[in-house]
N, C-alpha and C positions, 0 to 999 in steps of 0.2 A: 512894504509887506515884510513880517516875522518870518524866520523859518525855522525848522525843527533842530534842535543844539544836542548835541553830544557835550558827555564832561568825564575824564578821568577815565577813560578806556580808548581801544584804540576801534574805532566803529569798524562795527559786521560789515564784510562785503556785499556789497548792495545799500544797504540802509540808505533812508534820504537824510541822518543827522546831517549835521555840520558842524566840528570843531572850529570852536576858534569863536563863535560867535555872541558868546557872553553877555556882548551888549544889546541887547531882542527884548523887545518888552514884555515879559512874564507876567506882570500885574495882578491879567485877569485867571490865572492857572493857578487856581488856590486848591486842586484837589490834586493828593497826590496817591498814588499806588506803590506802596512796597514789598518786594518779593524776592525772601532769600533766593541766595544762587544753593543750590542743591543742598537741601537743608541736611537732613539728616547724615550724608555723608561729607557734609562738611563741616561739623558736632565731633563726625568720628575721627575725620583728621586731623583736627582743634585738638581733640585728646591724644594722638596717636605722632606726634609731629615727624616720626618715621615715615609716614607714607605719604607725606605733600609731596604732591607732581607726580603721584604716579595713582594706575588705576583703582579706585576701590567704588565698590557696589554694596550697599546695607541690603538686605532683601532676604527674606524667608528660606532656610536653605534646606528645607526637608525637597522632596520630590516635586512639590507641585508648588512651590513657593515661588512668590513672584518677585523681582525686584521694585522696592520703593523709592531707592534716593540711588543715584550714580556722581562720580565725579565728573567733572568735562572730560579729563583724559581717559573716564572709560566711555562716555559719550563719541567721545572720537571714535571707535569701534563698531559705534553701532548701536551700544548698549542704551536705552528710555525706560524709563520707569512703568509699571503695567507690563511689564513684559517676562515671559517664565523665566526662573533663573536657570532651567538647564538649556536656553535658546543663550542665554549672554554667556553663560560657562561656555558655549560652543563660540561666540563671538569673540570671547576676549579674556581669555584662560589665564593670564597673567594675572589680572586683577584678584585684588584682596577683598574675600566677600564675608559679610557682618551681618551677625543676627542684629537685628534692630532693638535699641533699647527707649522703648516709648516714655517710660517715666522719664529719662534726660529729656529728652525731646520734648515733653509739655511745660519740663520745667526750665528748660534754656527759651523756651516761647512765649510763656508769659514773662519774664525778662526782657524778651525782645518788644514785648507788648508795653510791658513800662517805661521804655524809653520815646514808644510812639506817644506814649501818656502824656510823658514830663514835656510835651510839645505841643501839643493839643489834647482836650478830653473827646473830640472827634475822633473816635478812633473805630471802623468798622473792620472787625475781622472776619476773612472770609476763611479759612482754615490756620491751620499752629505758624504757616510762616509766608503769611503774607493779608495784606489787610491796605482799607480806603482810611486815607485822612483826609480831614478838613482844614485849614492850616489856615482861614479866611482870618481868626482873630491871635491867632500866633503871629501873624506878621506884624500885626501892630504894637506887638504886645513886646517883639523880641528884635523891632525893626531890622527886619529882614526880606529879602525878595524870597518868592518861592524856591528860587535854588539854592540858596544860602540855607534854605529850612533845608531843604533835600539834602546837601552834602553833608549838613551838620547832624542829620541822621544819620548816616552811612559811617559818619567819621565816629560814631557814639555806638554802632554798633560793632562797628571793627575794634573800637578801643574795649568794650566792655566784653563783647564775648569772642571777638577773635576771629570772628567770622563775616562775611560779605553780604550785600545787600544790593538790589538795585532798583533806582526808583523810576516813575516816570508821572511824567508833573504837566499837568492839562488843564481845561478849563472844563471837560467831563469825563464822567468816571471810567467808559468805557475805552475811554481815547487813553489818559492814563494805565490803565492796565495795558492796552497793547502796547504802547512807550515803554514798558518797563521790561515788556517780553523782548522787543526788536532792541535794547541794549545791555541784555547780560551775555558774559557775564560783570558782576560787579561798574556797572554803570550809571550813569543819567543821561535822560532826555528829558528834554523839555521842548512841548510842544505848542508854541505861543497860540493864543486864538483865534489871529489873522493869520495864521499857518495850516489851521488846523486841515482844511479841504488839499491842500497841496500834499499834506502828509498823509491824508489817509487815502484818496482817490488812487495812487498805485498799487494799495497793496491789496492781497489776495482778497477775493470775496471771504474765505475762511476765517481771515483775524476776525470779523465781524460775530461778536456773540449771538450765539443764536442760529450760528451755523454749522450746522451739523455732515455728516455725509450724507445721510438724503438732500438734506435743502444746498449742499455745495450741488450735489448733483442735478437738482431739479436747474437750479440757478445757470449748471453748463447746458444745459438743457438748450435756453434761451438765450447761450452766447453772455453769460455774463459772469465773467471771471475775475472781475475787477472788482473794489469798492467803488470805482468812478465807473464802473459798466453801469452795477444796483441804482447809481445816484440820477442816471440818466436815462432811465429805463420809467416809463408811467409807474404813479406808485399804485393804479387796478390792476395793471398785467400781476403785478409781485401778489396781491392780495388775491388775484385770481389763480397764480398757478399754485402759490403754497399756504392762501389762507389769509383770511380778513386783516385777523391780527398780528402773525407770521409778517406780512407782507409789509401793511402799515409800518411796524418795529423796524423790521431788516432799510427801509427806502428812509426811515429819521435816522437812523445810526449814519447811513453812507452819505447824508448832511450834515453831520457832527451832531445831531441833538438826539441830548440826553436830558431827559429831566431828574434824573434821580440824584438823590442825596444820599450824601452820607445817616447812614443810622445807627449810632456808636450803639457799644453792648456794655450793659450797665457794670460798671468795675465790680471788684470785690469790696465791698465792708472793710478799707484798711487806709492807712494815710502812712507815707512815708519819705525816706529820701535815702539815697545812698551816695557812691563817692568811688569811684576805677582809679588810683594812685596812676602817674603816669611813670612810674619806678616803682618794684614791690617795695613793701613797707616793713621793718622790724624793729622800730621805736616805738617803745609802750607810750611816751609821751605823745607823740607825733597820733597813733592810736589814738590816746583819750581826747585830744583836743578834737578829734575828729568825729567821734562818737559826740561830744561836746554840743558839733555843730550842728549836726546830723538830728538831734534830740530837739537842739531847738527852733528846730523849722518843722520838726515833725509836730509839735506840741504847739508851734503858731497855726500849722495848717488843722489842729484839732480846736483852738478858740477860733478861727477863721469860719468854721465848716460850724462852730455851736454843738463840738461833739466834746464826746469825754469818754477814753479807754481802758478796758479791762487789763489787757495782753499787749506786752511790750515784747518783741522778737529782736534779734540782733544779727547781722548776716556775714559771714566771713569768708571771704573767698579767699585761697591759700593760691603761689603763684603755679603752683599745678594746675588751676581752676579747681581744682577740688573745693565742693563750697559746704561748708556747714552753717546750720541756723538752731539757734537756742532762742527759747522763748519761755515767760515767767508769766503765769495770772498775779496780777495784784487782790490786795486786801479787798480796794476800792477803785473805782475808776477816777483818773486824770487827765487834767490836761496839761500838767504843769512841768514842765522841761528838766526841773533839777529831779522829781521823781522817776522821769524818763532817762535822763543821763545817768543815774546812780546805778536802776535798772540794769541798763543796756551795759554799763563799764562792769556790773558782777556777772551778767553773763559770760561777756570777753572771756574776766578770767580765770571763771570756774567751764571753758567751753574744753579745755581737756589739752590744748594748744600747748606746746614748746612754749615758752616765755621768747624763743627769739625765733619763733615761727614770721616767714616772710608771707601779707598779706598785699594781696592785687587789691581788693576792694573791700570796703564796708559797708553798713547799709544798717538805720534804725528803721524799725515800724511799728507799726500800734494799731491794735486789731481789736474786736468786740468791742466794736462801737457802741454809744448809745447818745442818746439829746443831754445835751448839760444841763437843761433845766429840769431833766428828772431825776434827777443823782445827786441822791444824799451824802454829803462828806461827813464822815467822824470824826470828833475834834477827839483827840487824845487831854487829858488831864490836864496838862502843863500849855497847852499850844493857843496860842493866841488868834481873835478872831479876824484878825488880819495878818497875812502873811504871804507866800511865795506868788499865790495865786492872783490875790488883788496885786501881788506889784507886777505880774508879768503883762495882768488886762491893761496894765495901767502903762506899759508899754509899748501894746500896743496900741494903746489912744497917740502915744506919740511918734510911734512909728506910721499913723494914718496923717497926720498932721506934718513931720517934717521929715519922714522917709523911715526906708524899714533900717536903713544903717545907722538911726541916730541913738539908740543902746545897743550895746549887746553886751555877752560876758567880756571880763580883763585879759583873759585868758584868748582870745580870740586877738584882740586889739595887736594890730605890727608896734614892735618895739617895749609891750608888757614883759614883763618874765615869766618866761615862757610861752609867750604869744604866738601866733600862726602868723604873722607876717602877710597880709593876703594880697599886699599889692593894689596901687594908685587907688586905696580907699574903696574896692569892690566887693559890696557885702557879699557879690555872688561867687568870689571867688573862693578855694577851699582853702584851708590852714594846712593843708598838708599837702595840696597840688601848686599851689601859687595861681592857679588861673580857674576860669568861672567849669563850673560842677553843673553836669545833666540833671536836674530835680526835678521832682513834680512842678505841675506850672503853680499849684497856688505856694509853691515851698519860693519863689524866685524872688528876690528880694531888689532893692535899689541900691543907690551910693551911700557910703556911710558919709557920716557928720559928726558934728556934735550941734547938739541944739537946747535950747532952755524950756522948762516944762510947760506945758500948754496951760493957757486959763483952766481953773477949775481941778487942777493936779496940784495938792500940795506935797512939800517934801515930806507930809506923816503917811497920806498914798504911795507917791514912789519907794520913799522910803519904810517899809515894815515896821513895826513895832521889833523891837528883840524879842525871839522867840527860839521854838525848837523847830520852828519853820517859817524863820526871818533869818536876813543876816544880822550882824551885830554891827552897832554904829561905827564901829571902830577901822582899821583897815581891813585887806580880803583877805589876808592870810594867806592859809593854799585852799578858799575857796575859790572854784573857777565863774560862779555867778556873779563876785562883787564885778560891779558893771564901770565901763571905761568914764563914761561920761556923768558928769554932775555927782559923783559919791559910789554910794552902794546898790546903784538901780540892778537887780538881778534878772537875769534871764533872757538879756538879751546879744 
């Protein structure tokens, strides 16, 4: 029989985890529950790094204001959230108290929400900093066990915004949320599904959703303080003392079933990808190459999806975190990566930045969507009726056929000049990190190669005609599209 696993904290006194026990078969525990450790004041001492480890409270600080978010160290005190802030000023006077700033807070959360993205499109949020995933076809996708998903979120959140997470990882929804409560802070559990009865039958009837203080009360009423008290109690008496459906709910919960699923919330109208430097960054090269990459997975997952975009944005975060985002309507919509890359690299560096401004991360994206097939392109005068766009479709027919690394720009390629070096041929790796980049899931690519063009691809497809938007037969110059493989394949 499995039992319930701790990972990377040192477990609450009490708790039934168990460190150490890593090898428990998780298999069937595809749903996980994510739930920052005190969101908002720990946003504020992400910005503040003067007050890590010591108390601070965000909370309303007129007369009747309540507090919202606490640290642990003002938690030790006494201080919980819901609670007036002149009862915690009386608690724990020391602590540093913060008017709460909501616009950070929705916009550090949908961040935290695209990283739950780039993992699965199962993503149900239940408020700004915590949310159900489904992880059923990530694991296939990314072969990985559910805790391998689980840490690799926690490690993507702590890299990208600086901040803690804790998950817990079950084989239903309710069981995961409480694993995520019974191991913060900053933790994992995982609680296998031949476990599941062992781990929940001790704890309070209260973890149990759907209990409230009446029905805690009703529940001691009858002697039943347990979740293994509920489980072994008739499930008429439960429907009798607190109600048909009450009853029925609370006596499946305290047998682990849950039927419910995840119900992701439909994203925003935008495709993109970004990049957390594991060193701040202040090479312009090292920048474009990476804007580079960024462009043309943004611009795969828009022929991917059959869209084609208005609004090309560019995201910068500075190693302050301070983050600025610039964005440009086009003439016309595209899908095409060198219109994306030229985009996103004159945002850069018209975005008001130092020239030798140190940047944590970047990030392209492409917003005002619309269907490719209703989007008229205008040919300019001079421009040929084949170019950037037939050769990128035309690479991905061979990126479906012998992987997504078998083109891409020269520029990209370990050992071009000026190439990003990405290391043992992993297209998923970044040119400016050396190692594989948190991306949307349809941004995730394969190994690179080289490979010859498939039936039906000649070299006047791959390769454009010359144009003002083709490359030229000749070598790439300082264009970063002439492509590694077979000539001048662009865009990939």
């Amino acid at each position: 029989m499995s039992v319930p696993y701790e990972d990377d904290l040192r477990p609450p006194s009490g708790e039934p985890g168990h460190p150490g026990a890593q090898g428990q078969d998780d298999a069937a525990c595809t749903l996980l529950h994510v739930d920052m450790d005190a969101f908002y004041a720990s946003v504020e001492v992400r910005d503040r790094p003067e007050l890590r480890g010591k108390p601070v409270v965000v909370a309303g600080l007129g007369a009747r204001g309540v507090v919202l978010s606490a640290t642990y160290e003002a938690r030790a005190f006494g201080v919980r959230s819901a609670m007036p802030v002149t009862q915690a000023r009386r608690m724990c006077p020391q602590a540093t108290y913060i008017a709460p700033r909501h616009g950070l807070y929705g916009e550090v959360s949908r961040e935290v929400m695209a990283i739950f993205r780039a993992v699965t499109p199962q993503v149900e949020p239940l408020s700004l900093d915590e949310a159900f995933l489904d992880v059923a076809g990530a694991l296939r996708r990314l072969r990985m066990t559910p805790a391998e998903v689980a840490r690799l979120i926690r490690e993507q959140v702590r890299e990208q915004q600086a901040i803690t997470c804790s998950v817990g990882v079950a084989p239903v929804k309710f069981v995961a949320k409480i694993a995520s409560a019974r191991c913060k802070p900053d933790g994992l559990l995982v609680v296998p599904a031949d476990g599941l009865l062992d781990f929940l039958h001790p704890l309070p009837a209260s973890a149990l959703w759907g209990v409230g203080d009446k029905a805690e009360q009703a529940l001691a009423r009858l002697g039943l303080r347990t979740i293994g008290d509920i489980a072994h109690v008739p499930e008429q008496t439960l429907q009798r003392e607190l109600g048909a459906a009450v009853g029925a709910h609370l006596w499946a919960l305290a047998w682990g079933r849950d039927e419910r699923r995840v119900v992701p919330q439909r994203e925003e109208k935008s495709v993109g990808a970004e990049e957390t430097f594991p060193v701040d960054i202040d090479d312009p090269e090292v920048i474009r190459r990476e804007l580079l990459r960024l462009s043309d997975r943004t611009a795969r997952a828009l022929r991917s999806a059959g869209c084609v975009a208005r609004t090309v944005t560019v995201k910068l975060r500075l190693a302050s975190f301070k983050t600025i985002t610039r964005s440009r309507t086009l003439p016309e919509p595209t899908d095409v990566a060198r219109v994306i890359y030229a985009t996103a690299c004159g945002l850069w560096e018209g975005s008001g930045l130092d020239t030798r401004a140190r940047l944590r991360l970047v990030g392209v994206r492409a917003a005002g969507l619309r269907p490719a097939s209703g989007a008229a392109t205008q040919l300019a005068f001079d421009d040929r009726p084949v170019g950037w766009r037939e050769a990128e479709r035309a690479v991905d027919q061979i990126a479906r056929r012998f992987g997504d690394g078998a083109v891409r720009p020269a520029a990209l390629v370990s050992g071009a000049p000026g190439g990003g070096g990405w290391g043992n041929g992993d297209d998923r790796a970044s040119p400016a990190t050396g190692r594989p980049g948190m991306q949307e899931p349809q941004l995730a690519t394969g190994m690179a190669g080289t490979a010859a063009e498939p039936a039906g691809l000649g070299p006047g497809v791959a390769r454009p005609v010359p144009g003002s938007d083709g490359p030229s037969p000749g070598g790439a110059g300082n264009d970063p599209f002439h492509g590694a493989c077979g000539g001048s394949y662009p865009g990939k």
